[in-house]
C-alpha positions as CSV (number, residue, x, y, z in Angstrom):
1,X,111.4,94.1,136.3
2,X,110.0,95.0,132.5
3,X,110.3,92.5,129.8
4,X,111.7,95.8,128.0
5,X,114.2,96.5,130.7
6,X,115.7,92.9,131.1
7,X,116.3,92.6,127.6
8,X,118.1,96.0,127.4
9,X,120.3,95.1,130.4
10,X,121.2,91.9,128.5
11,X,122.5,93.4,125.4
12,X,124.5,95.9,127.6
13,X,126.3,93.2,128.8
14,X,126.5,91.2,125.9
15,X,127.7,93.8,124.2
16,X,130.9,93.1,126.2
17,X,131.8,90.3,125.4
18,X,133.5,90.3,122.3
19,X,136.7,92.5,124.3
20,X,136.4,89.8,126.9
21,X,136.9,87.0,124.4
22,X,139.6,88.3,122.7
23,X,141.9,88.4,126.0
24,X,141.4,84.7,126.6
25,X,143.7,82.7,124.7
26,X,141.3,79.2,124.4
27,X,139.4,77.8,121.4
28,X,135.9,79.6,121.4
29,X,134.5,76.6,122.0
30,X,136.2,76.8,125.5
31,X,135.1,79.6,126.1
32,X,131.8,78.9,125.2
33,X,131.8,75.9,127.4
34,X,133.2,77.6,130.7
35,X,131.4,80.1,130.4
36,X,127.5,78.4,130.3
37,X,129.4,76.3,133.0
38,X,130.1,78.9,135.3
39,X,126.9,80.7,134.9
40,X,124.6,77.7,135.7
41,X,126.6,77.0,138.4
42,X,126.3,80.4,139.3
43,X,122.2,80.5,138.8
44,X,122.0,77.1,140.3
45,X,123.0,78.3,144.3
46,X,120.9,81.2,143.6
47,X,118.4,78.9,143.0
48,X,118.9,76.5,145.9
49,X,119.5,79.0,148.3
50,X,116.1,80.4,147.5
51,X,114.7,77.0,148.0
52,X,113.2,76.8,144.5
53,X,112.5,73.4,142.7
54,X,112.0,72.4,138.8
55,X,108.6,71.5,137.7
56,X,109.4,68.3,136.0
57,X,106.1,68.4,133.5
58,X,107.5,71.4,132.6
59,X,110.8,70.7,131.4
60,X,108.8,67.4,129.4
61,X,106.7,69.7,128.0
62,X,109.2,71.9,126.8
63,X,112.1,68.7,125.9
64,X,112.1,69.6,122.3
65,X,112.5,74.1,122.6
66,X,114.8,73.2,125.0
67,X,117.3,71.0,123.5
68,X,117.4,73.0,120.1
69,X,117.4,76.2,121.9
70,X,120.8,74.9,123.9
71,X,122.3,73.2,120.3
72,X,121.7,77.2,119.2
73,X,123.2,78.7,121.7
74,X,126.4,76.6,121.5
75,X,127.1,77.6,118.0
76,X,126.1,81.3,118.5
77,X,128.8,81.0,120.9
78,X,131.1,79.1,119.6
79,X,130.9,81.3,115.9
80,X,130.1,84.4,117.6
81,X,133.9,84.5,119.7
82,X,135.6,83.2,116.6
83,X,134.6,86.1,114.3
84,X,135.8,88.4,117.4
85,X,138.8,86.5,117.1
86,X,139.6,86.5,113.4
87,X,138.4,90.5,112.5
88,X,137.9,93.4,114.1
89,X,134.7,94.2,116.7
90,X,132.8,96.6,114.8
91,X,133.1,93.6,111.2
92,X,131.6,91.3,113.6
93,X,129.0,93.0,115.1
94,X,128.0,94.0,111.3
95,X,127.9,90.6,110.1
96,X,126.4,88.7,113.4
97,X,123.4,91.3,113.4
98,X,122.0,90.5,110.0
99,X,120.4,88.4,113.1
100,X,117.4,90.9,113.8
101,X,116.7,91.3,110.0
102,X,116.2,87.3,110.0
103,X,114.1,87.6,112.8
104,X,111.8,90.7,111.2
105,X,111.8,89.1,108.5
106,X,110.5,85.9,109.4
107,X,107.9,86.7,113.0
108,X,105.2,87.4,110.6
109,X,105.4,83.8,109.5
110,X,106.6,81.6,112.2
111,X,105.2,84.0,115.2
112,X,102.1,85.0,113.4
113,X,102.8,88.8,114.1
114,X,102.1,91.6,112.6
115,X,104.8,93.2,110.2
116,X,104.5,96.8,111.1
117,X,106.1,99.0,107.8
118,X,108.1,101.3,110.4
119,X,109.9,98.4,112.1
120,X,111.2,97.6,108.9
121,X,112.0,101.1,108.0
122,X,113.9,101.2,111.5
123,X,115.4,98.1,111.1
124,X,116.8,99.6,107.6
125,X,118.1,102.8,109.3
126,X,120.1,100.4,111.7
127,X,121.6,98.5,108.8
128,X,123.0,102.0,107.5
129,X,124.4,102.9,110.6
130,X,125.8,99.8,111.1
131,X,127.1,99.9,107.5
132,X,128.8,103.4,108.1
133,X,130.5,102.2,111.6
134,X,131.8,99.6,109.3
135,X,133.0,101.1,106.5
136,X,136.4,102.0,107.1
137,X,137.4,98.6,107.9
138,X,139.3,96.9,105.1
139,X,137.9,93.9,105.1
140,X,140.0,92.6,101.7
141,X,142.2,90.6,104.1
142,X,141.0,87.2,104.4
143,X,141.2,86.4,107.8
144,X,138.5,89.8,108.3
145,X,136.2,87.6,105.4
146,X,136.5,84.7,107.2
147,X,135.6,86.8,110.5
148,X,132.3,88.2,108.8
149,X,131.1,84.5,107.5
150,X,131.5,83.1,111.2
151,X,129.7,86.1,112.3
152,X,126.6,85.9,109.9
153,X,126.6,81.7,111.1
154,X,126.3,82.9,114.3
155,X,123.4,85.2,113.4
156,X,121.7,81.7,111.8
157,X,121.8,80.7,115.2
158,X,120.6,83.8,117.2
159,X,117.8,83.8,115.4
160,X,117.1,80.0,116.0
161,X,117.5,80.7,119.4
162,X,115.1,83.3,119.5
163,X,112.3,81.4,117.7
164,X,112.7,78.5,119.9
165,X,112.5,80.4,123.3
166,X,109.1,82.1,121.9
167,X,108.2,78.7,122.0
168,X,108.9,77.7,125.4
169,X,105.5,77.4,127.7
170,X,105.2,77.4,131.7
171,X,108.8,77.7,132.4
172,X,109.7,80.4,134.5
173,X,112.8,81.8,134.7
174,X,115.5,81.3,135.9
175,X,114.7,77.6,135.5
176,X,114.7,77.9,131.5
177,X,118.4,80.0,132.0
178,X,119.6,77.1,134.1
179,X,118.6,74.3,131.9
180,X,119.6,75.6,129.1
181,X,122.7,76.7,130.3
182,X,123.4,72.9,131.8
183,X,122.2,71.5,128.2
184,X,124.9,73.9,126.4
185,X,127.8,73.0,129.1
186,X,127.0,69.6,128.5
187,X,127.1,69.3,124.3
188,X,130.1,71.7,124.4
189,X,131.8,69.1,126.5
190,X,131.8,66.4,124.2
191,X,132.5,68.8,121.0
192,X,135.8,69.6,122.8
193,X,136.3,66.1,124.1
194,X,136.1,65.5,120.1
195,X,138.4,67.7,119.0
196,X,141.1,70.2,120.5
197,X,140.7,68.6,124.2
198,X,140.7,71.0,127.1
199,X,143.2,73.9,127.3
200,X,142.4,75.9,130.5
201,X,144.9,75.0,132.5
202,X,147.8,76.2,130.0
203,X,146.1,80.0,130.7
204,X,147.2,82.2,133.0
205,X,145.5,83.2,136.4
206,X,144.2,86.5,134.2
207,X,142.3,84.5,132.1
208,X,140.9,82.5,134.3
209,X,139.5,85.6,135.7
210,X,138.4,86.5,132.5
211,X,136.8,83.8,131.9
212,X,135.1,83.7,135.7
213,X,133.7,87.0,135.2
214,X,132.1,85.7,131.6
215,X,130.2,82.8,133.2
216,X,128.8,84.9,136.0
217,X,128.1,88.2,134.5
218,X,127.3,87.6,130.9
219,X,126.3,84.2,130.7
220,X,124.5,83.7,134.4
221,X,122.7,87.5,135.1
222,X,123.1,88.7,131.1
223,X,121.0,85.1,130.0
224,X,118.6,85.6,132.9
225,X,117.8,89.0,132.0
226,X,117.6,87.8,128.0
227,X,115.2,85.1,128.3
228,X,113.1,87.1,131.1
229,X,113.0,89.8,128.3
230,X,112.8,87.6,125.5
231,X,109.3,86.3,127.1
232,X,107.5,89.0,127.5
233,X,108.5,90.9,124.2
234,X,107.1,90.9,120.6
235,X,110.1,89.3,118.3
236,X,110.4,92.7,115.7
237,X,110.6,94.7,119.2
238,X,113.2,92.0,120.2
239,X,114.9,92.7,117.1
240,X,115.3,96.3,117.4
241,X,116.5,96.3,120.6
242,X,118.8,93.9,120.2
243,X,120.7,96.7,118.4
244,X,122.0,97.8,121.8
245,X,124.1,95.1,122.1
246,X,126.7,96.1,118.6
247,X,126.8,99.9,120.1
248,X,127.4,99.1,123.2
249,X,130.6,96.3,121.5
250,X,131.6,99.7,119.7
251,X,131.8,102.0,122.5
252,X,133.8,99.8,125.2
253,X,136.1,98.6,121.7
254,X,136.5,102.3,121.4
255,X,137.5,102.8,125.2
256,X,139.4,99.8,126.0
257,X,141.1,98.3,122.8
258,X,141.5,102.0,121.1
259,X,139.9,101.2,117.9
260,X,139.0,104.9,116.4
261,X,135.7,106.0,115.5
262,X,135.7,108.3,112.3
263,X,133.1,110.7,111.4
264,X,131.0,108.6,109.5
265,X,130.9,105.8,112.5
266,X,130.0,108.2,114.8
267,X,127.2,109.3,112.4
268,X,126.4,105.5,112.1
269,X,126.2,104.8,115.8
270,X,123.7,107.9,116.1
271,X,121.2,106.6,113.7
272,X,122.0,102.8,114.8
273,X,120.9,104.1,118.3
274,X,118.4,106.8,117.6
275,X,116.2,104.1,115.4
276,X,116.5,101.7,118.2
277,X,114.9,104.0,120.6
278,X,112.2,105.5,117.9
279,X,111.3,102.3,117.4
280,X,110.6,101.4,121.0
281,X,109.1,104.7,121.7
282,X,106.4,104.5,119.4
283,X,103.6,101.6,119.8
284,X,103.3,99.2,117.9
């Protein structure tokens, strides 16, 4: 499979997760921890059943990108569900993708790539349709403030997440997705030891489904796909595409939840999309 095509995949089904969360009535931190639980559970018997092993150098090699790359992806989680929590889909998907500006901004520097003028002009276009699927949200009430601020925290940390993986060397996947998943499952653990304790057994059976389908879906095949994608892939081109993943939010909000698209939103999820696949069309 393309790097192009994993990483697509994995927005598609990230881009779910935000209705998923907001079903399952745990801290996000929970949810955060069951569900990098249940996906490297669910990698790992893939992974003995096709009789693969770790290479240890590798995983020393890597001990550094590893361990801040799993400390990243805890509080992209943990952020991430809590601004789906506190304001509406389409507020948090504004706010947590300032992410791929961050990461434009700053791959010429830390990547050493090329800043190509159209990326940034695309990347611009996507703000402004973001903006305009947005903009009928009142987002005076405080709870939607507070939403946005977790959601631009969690951006911080998807884009320290994606720095860190570009970084990673001779780790194949889905050894890196199992690691890192373990890592993330295991610091989670004592972050909710430390505070609100465990909760999943006062959930119902639903829930618990919920929260089954999150680990093995979204966090076991959609992190596979990301940092198989993520690997092969420029980071502006990573940025761009990671686009899908909001639209995709908007459109299952849309079917699901309810929420109604106006004119202007519609307008804004054409041009969100149609620089997203401009940008990808073109070489760089």
């Amino acid at each position: 499979m393309s790097g192009k095509l994993a990483f697509v995949l994995s927005m598609v089904i990230f881009g779910a997760v935000g209705v998923f969360a907001r079903y399952i009535p745990l801290a996000s931190s929970e949810i955060a921890f069951w569900m990098s639980g249940i996906g490297a559970c669910f990698l790992l018997v893939i992974f003995i059943y096709k009789k693969e092993s770790f290479a240890r150098s590798a995983i020393v090699l890597n001990k550094w990108p590893l361990l801040i790359s799993s400390v990243a992806l805890c509080g992209n989680w943990i952020f991430l569900f809590q601004a789906y929590k506190e304001t509406t889909i389409a507020n948090a998907a504004l706010s947590y993708y300032f992410a791929p500006v961050l990461v434009i901004c700053l791959s010429p520097i830390i990547l050493k790539e090329k800043l190509v003028a159209r990326k940034i002009v695309y990347v611009g276009v996507a703000l402004i349709g973001l903006f305009l699927i947005v903009q009928s949200q009142n987002v005076e009430n405080s709870g939607h403030l507070i939403g946005i601020v977790y959601g631009l925290i969690a951006a911080c940390f998807y884009t320290v997440l994606t720095f860190t993986n570009k970084n990673i060397r001779g780790l194949k996947e889905p050894h890196n997705t199992i690691i890192q998943l373990c890592l993330a499952a295991f610091f989670l653990s004592l972050y909710i030891v430390g505070t609100t304790g465990f909760q999943v057994m006062q959930i119902n059976f639903a829930s618990i489904l919920l929260l089954i389908v999150l680990g093995i879906v979204h966090a076991g095949i959609g992190f596979y796909l990301f940092f198989l994608g993520m690997s092969q892939l420029k980071g502006q081109s990573i940025a761009i595409l990671s686009y899908i993943d909001p639209l995709t939010s908007l459109v299952i909000s849309t079917m699901i939840i309810g929420e109604k698209m106006t004119l202007l939103q519609l307008i804004g999820a054409i041009l969100l999309l149609g620089s997203t696949l401009q940008s990808e069309i073109e070489k760089v």
